[in-house]
DOROSE-244766 format. One record per residue (C-alpha): x, y, z; residue in one letter. Coordinates in steps of 0.1 Angstrom, whole numbers, plus 5000, padded with zeros to 4 digits. Each point is the difference from the previous one (the first is absolute). Example, Ala and Ser with C-alpha at 12.3 -4.5 7.8 and 13.67 -1.06 7.14 Angstrom:
// residues 2
512349555078A 501450344993S 
// end
This chain:
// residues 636
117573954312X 503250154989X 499750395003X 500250144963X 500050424985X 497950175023X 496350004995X 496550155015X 498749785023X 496650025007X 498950105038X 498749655006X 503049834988X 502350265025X 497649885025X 501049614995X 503750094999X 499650195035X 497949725019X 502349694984X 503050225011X 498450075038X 498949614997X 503349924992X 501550195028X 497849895029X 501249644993X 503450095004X 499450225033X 497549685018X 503349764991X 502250235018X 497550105027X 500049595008X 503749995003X 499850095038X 497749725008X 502149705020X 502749784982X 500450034964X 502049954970X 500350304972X 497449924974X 502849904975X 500749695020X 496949745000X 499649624995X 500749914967X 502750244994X 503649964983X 503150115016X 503050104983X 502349735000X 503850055008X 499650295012X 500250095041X 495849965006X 498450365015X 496949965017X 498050305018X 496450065020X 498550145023X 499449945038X 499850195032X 502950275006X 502749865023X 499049664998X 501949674989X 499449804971X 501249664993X 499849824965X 501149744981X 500749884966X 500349634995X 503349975017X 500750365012X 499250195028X 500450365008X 498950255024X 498650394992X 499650295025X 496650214986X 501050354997X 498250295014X 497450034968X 499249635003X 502049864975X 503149705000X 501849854973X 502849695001X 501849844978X 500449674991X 503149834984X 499649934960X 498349654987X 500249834972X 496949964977X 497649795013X 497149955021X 497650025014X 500950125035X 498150145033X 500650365009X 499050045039X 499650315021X 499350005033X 499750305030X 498649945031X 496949804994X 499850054965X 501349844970X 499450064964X 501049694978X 500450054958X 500349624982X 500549934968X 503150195001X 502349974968X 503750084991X 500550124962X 500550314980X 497750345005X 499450224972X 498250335007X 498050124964X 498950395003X 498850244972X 497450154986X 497149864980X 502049804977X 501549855030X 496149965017X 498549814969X 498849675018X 500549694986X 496549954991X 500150314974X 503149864984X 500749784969X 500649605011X 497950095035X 497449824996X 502149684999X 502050115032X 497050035017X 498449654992X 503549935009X 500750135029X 501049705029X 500450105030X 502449795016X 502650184970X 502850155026X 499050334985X 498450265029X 498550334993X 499750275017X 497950304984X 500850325021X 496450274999X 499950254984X 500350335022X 502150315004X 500950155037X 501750345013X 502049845023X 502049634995X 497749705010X 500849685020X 497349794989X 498649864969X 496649795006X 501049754977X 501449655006X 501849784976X 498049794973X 499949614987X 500450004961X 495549945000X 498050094966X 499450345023X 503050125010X 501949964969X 496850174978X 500750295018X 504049995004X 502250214978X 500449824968X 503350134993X 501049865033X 498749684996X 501349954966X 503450085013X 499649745026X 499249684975X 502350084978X 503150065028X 498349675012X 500749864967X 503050094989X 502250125029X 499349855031X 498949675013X 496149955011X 500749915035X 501650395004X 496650165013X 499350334985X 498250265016X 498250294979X 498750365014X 498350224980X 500250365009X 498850144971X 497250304993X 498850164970X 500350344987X 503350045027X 502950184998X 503849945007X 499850335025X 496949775020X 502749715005X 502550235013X 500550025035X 499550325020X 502650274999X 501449804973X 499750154967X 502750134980X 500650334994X 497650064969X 498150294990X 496950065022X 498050004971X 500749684980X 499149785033X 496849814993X 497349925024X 498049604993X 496549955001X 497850105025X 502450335001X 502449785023X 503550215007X 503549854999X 500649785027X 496349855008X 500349704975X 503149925016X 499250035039X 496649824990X 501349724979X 503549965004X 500850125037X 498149685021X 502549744978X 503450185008X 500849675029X 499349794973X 503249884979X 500049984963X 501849844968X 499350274978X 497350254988X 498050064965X 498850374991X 497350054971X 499250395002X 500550284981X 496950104981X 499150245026X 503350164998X 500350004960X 498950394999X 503650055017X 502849774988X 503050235006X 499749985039X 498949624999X 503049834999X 501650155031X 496249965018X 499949634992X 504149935010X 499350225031X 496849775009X 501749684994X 502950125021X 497850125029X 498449645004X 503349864997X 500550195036X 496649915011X 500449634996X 503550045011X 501549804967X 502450304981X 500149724972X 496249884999X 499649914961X 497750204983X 498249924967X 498450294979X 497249914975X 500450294969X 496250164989X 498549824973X 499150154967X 496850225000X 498550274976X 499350225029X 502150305018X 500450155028X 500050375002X 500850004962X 502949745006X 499649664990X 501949695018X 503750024980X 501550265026X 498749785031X 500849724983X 503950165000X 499850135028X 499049635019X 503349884982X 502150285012X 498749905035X 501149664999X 503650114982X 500350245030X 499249785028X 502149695013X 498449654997X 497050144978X 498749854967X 497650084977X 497549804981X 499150114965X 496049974992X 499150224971X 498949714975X 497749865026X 497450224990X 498950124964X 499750315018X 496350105002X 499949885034X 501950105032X 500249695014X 500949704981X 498549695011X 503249764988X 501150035037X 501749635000X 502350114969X 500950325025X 500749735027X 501749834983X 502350244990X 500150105036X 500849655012X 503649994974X 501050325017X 499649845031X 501349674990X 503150144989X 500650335028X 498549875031X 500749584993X 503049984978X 498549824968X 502150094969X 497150094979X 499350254975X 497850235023X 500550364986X 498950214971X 502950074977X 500950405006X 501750174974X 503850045008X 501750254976X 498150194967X 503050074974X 499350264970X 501449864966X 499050204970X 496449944995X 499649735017X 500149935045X 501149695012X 498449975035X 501849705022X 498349805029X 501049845027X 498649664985X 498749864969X 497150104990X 497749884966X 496250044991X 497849755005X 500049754967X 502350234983X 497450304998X 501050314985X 501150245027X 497650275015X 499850295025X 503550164992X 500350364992X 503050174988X 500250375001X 502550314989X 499950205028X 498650255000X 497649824979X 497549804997X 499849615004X 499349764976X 499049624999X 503649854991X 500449614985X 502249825021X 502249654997X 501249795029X 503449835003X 500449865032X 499950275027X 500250334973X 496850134986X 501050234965X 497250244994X 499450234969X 497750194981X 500050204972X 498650265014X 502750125024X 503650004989X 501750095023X 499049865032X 501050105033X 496649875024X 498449675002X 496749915023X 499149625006X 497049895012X 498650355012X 497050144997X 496649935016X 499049674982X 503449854995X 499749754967X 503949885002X 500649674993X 503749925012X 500349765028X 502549775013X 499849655007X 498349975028X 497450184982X 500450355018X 499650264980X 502850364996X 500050255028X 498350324983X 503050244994X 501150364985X 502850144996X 499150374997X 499250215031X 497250184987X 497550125026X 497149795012X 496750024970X 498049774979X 499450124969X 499249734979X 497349804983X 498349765022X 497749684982X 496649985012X 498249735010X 498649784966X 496150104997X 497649714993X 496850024971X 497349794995X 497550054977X 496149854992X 497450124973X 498750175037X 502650185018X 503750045000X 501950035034X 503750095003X 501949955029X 502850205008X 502850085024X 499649925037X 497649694990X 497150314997X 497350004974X 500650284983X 497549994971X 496449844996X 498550064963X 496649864991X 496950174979X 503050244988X 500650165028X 502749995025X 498449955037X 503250055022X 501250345011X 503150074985X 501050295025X 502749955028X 498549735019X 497949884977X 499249604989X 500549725026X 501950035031X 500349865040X 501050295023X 503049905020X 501550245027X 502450144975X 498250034962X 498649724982X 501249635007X 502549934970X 498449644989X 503049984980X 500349624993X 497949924968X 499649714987X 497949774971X 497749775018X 499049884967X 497650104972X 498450335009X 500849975039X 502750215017X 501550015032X 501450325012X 501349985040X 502450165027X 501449845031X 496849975016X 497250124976X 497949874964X 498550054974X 499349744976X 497550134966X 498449774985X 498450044963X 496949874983X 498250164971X 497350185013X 501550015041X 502750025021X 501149885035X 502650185022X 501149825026X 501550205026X 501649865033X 503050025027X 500949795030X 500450285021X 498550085034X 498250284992X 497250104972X 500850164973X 498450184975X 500050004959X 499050374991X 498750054961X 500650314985X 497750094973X 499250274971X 498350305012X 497749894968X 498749675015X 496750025020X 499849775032X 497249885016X 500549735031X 497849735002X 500849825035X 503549864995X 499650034960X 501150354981X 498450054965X 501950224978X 498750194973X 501750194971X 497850084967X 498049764999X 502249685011X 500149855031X 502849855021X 498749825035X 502549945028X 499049745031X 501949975028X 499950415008X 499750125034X 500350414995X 500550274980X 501750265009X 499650354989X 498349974966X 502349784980X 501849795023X 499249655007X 501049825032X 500049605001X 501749825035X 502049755001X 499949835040X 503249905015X 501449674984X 496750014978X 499350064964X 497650184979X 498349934969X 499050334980X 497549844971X 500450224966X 497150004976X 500050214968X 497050034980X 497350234987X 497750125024X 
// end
């Protein structure tokens, strides 16, 4: 998970974060422990993989200090002296794409063969959680997982999770087939990107080859290599989860690919930064020029996915400023392009599930900076504002309209000092007029800011306006932020409302309210950081409703005198659905069955394993499992 406003954790849930992060760790030191042990290639280079094509081909191991290693490469031969740690490296002349080849190593009596080599295009995909989100949790992944063929000239190659102190040579991972398996798991932006480059800007028989280096709840200062930060005050550097320090993401994650060769590199990060947006920019241009160095490419193309919308902040700042300060990134850094993704998400979500529209967006950029297409591939920017009585006339770069002639929203105008107000706006061509009569003399327009962006300009390619203000007011977010829509239903027994977050928040029957309505109170399933945010609602039909996350359920479904609540994940780990109730209600547990009682009516829950304290009721929910909860309301 994405690391959100700081929160208690309980002592059990520290506990998890230390052993996954020592877990984590060990795996990474046992990879680099084996690296001493006889002939070897470096973990990025395995059967299966993809080369970069036209590009001189690097290729490193290990073997014994001193010795002579010989290898080939369908045609070509080359020779490589091990150095005195054990390590040699050669370099073989550029190839076309194509395939598959042999890749042979031999020293001495031992030789390491990789098959199945191909020659294509290698895109490296890093990040945060938004970046992490697997296929499987994304909208459309079912069908690219029935899908999935593994004979597609598509490889994968899914780097572990782990930080380090020190840079690491090894990965202990090997390059994937495109199987039901391997793509579940794989970076959904990433392979979004892929089909639809594969579709529209590049032939099928150029082989792709995807690595996912992503980790949740990450910062930019993790990806950065050692010694390499800018110089920012001490105090706005950020740590990622598992308290990892600058650097450790990078020599974990990043450091064992450095021989490898790339066509270009996507970033999706940020929300773990959003508490500090004025030092972001230069962090993220610093990082994407320091693995420039390391991959020794001063122009390897970078493509920066912008934060979606989402109602929630970051040490009392929502995602505008990072949002601005991801653009100013890209504007200050050669060969660096940004891909707008606020209306992905209505905004009560961090992580938007439309990953293949975010591809796809990602694939034009690519299409027309890395392959030469003449396609419409950016986001029109604003590019002069001009003051005209009471009206400001804001020019694009492009033309822009609404979609079906809509009225035009999410445009502020502003006397400044002042304060901004809503302003009506016409399009002609690439000038948007906006007015209001509430501000007469303008001097400061805002487009597309704010947390939950609701803009509706877009260009023909169906890319929407790069947020934008002219004023230079300092960093806040004061402002009105819509909630998510609560849901009622309503029998001659009980009424249940259910309210932001996908929690129940109120349970009436026999006129009384049985749900606590302190902090904490009503439904919820404890996550590491608050309350999972089940934030996707939806009508199922009459009187069932579907509330759901990325990974997690809970489906209600009402009958007159019951109700069942139907609570699952397809997680790998159990989970539990906690029920907090009035102080009022008495409890009783009868095996797996709680009867509550309140003046005289009676409300009995199955499917309960605990309560804890007094008032709290505990029901699990196994990994990949689902639980029933069986609601009857009656008089005792």
């Amino acid at each position: 998970m994405t690391r959100i406003p700081p929160l208690h954790r309980s002592s059990r849930q520290v506990q998890v974060a230390l052993v996954a992060a020592a877990c984590l760790l060990a795996t990474g030191l046992s990879a680099q422990a084996s690296a001493d042990e006889g002939l070897k290639f470096a973990s990025p280079f395995s059967s299966g993989m993809v080369l970069q094509r036209d590009q001189p081909i690097t290729v490193a191991g290990r073997a014994a200090a001193g010795a002579d290693v010989a290898l080939q490469l369908g045609e070509q031969h080359r020779t490589a002296k091990v150095n005195s740690t054990g390590n040699w490296q050669v370099v073989f002349d550029s190839l076309p794409a194509g395939g598959p080849y042999e890749l042979t190593a031999k020293q001495g009596d031992h030789q390491q063969t990789l098959s199945d080599v191909l020659i294509g295009d290698v895109w490296l995909f890093s990040g945060q959680s938004n970046m992490q989100m697997p296929v499987r949790e994304a909208e459309g992944g079912a069908d690219e997982i029935s899908n999935a063929d593994a004979n597609l000239s598509i490889r994968l190659l899914m780097v572990p999770k782990s930080g380090a102190d020190q840079p690491r040579d090894e990965l202990n991972a090997s390059w994937q087939h495109c199987t039901p398996d391997a793509v579940r798991q794989f970076s959904a932006v990433g392979w979004f990107f892929a089909k639809h480059l594969r579709s529209s800007a590049i032939s099928p028989d150029v082989p792709l080859g995807l690595i996912d280096s992503s980790f949740g709840g990450t910062t930019v200062e993790g990806w950065t290599p050692a010694g390499q930060l800018p110089d920012i005050p001490e105090q706005k550097i950020r740590v990622s989860m598992f308290d990892m320090p600058a650097s450790h993401l990078f020599n974990g994650m990043i450091a064992p690919l450095q021989s490898y060769r790339l066509k270009g590199a996507v970033w999706y990060q940020g929300e773990s930064n959003a508490g500090a947006p004025d030092v972001y920019a230069t962090l993220l241009s610093n990082m994407m020029q320091q693995w420039r160095k390391s991959f020794h490419d001063a122009k390897l193309p970078f493509f920066v996915v912008q934060l979606p919308a989402y109602e929630g902040r970051m040490e009392g700042l929502d995602y505008s400023w990072l949002r601005e300060a991801e653009q100013q990134a890209c504007l200050a850094t050669d060969r660096a392009w940004l891909a707008v993704t606020y209306d992905t998400n209505p905004g009560f979500d961090l992580h938007p599930r439309k990953k293949a529209e975010i591809g796809r967006r990602l694939a034009l950029l690519a299409g027309r900076e890395v392959y030469g297409q003449r396609v419409v591939a950016h986001s029109p920017q604003v590019e002069s504002v001009e003051y005209r009585g009471n009206q400001v006339v804001v020019t694009f770069d492009q033309q822009i309209s609404t979609p079906a002639g809509e009225p035009v929203e999410g445009c502020w105008i502003a006397s400044d000092p002042g304060d901004y107000f809503t302003a009506e706006g016409s399009i002609e061509g690439r000038q948007l007029v906006l007015q209001t009569t509430k501000v007469s003399q303008p001097t400061a327009v805002r487009i597309a800011w704010g947390s939950m962006p609701t803009t509706n300009l877009y260009n023909e390619a169906r890319l929407p306006v790069v947020p934008y203000r002219s004023d230079q007011r300092a960093a806040d977010s004061l402002a009105f932020q819509p909630l998510p829509t609560s849901y009622r239903i309503e029998t001659s027994t009980y009424a249940l409302e259910l309210g932001r977050g996908g929690s129940i928040t109120s349970l009436i029957a026999g006129g009384h309210q049985w749900m606590s309505n302190e902090p904490g109170g009503g439904t919820s399933i404890p996550n590491m950081f608050g309350p999972r945010n089940l934030a996707y609602v939806k009508e199922l039909g009459p009187g069932r409703l579907l509330a759901e996350d990325d990974a997690v359920h809970l489906e209600l479904v009402a009958r007159e005198q019951t109700m069942e609540w139907n609570v699952g994940h397809h997680g790998q780990e159990d989970l539990e659905f906690r029920m907090a109730l009035s102080p009022a209600v008495q409890v009783e547990l009868q095996g797996s069955t709680a009867v509550l009682t309140r003046d005289g009516f009676q409300i009995r829950i199955e499917g309960v394993e605990r309560c804890d304290g007094s008032h709290t009721l505990v029901a699990k929910i196994p990994a990949r499992d689902t639980n029933t909860l069986r609601l009857t309301f009656a008089k005792p």
